[in-house]
Structures are given as C-alpha cells and as structure tokens.
C-alpha positions as CSV (number, residue, x, y, z in Angstrom):
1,X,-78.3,55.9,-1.1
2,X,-77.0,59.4,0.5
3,X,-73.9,59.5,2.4
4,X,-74.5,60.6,6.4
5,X,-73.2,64.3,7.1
6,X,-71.5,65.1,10.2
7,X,-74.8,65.3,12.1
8,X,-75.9,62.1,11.4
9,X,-73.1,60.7,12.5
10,X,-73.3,62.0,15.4
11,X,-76.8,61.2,16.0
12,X,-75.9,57.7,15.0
13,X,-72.5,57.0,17.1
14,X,-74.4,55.6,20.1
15,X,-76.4,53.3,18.4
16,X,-73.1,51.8,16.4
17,X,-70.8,52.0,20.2
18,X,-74.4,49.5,20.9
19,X,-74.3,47.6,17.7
20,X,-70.5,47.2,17.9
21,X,-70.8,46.3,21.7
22,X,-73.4,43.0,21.0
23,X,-71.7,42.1,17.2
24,X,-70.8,38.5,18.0
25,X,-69.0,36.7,15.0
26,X,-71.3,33.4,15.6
27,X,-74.2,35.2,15.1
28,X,-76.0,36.7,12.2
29,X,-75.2,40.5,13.8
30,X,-71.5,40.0,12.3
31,X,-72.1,40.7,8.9
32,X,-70.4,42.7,5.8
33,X,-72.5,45.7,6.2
34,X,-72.0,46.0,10.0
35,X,-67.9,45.6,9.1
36,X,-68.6,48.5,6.3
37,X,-70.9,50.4,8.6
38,X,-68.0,50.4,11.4
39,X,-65.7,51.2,8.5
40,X,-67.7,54.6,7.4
41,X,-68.0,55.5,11.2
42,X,-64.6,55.5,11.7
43,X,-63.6,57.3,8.8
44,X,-65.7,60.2,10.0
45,X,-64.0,59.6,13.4
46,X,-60.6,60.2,12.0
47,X,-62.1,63.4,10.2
48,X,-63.5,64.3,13.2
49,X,-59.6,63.6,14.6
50,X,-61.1,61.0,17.9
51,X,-58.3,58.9,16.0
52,X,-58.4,56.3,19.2
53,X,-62.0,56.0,18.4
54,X,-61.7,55.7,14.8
55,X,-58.6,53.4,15.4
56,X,-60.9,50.6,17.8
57,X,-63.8,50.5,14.7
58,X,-61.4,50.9,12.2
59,X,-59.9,47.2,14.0
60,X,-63.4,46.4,14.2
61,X,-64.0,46.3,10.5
62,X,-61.0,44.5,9.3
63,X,-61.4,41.8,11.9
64,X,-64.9,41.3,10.8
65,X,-63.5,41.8,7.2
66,X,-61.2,38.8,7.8
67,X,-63.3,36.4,9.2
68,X,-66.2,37.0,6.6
69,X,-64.1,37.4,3.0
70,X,-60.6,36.4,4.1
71,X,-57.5,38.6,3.8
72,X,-57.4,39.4,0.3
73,X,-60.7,40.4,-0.4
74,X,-61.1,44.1,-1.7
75,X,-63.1,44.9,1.6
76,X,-60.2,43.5,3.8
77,X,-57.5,45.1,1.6
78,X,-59.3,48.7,2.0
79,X,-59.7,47.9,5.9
80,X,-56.6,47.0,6.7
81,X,-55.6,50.7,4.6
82,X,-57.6,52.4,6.1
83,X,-56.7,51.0,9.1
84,X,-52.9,51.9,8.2
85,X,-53.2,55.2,7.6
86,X,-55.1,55.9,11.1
87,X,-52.3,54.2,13.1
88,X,-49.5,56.2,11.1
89,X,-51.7,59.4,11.6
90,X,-51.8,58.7,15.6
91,X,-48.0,58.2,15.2
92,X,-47.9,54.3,15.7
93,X,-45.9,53.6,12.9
94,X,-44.4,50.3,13.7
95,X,-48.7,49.0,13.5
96,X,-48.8,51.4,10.3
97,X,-45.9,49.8,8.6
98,X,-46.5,46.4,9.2
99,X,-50.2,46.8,8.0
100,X,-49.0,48.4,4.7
101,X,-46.6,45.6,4.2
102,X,-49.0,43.0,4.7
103,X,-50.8,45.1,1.4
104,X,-48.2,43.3,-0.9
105,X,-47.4,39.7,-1.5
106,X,-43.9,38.5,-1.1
C-alpha cells in the first residue's frame, strides 16, 4: 500500500472531518484503522502546520487508541507521542509534558 501525497490528503480531509464527525465508540465505525487513519491525517496536518487541526485528530486517535488496545499498547504509546510533540510544537507545553511523562512507568 502507497502512502497519500499532499493532494490526496487534501482530496480526502472532508470525507475523514465526516467519518470522524459520525465515529461512535459503540459502534463498529470506531475501529483501529479509523484511529490510525485519524493518526496519518493529522500528521500531514501538522506538516501542513493547521497544528489545531492536527491537534483535535491527533486526540481523536489516542482516545480511540485507548479504548480499543489500552494505554500501553504500541498504537497508544505512538499516539499519545505523536500527540506530544503537536501540543509542544503549538507551545502548550504543560499538555506536552505531561503526555511525555505518562510515556514512562514510575
């Protein structure tokens, strides 16, 4: 499977704002690959630097990441990074912090 370039993304953004707008966790529509899809979107958001966009799917896919493997799966680890490093680059670092520290067991 190809990655999507910048143009697919964009041709795809309103259908995932849709899909992320109807994902209800007690239905079959939450799933891993819609958690990873929201994921890969907003990585390209924070590329694209609409970090408040990336940040709400970046939120998106860790909660669903959460609720579907639990909080040390690999998925949820690399969402909850990647989740990190968007609030630290939009200057939140309190969130960013707090996020990294929950990476490590006490």
């Amino acid at each position: 499977m190809t990655r999507p370039n910048g143009p697919t993304w964009h041709r795809l953004l309103p259908r995932i704002d849709a899909l992320a707008e109807h994902t209800d966790p007690d239905t079959a529509t939450d799933t891993a690959t819609t958690s990873l899809l929201l994921d890969r979107l907003a990585s390209f958001l924070q590329g694209q630097g609409a970090l408040a966009h990336a940040i709400g799917y970046f939120e998106g896919a860790l909660s669903g990441s959460q609720r579907l493997h639990g909080p040390d799966h690999p998925d949820t680890l690399t969402s909850r990074n990647n989740l990190a490093y968007a609030l630290e680059s939009a200057g939140d670092l309190n969130r960013a912090i707090s996020l990294h520290e929950q990476r490590w067991p006490t």
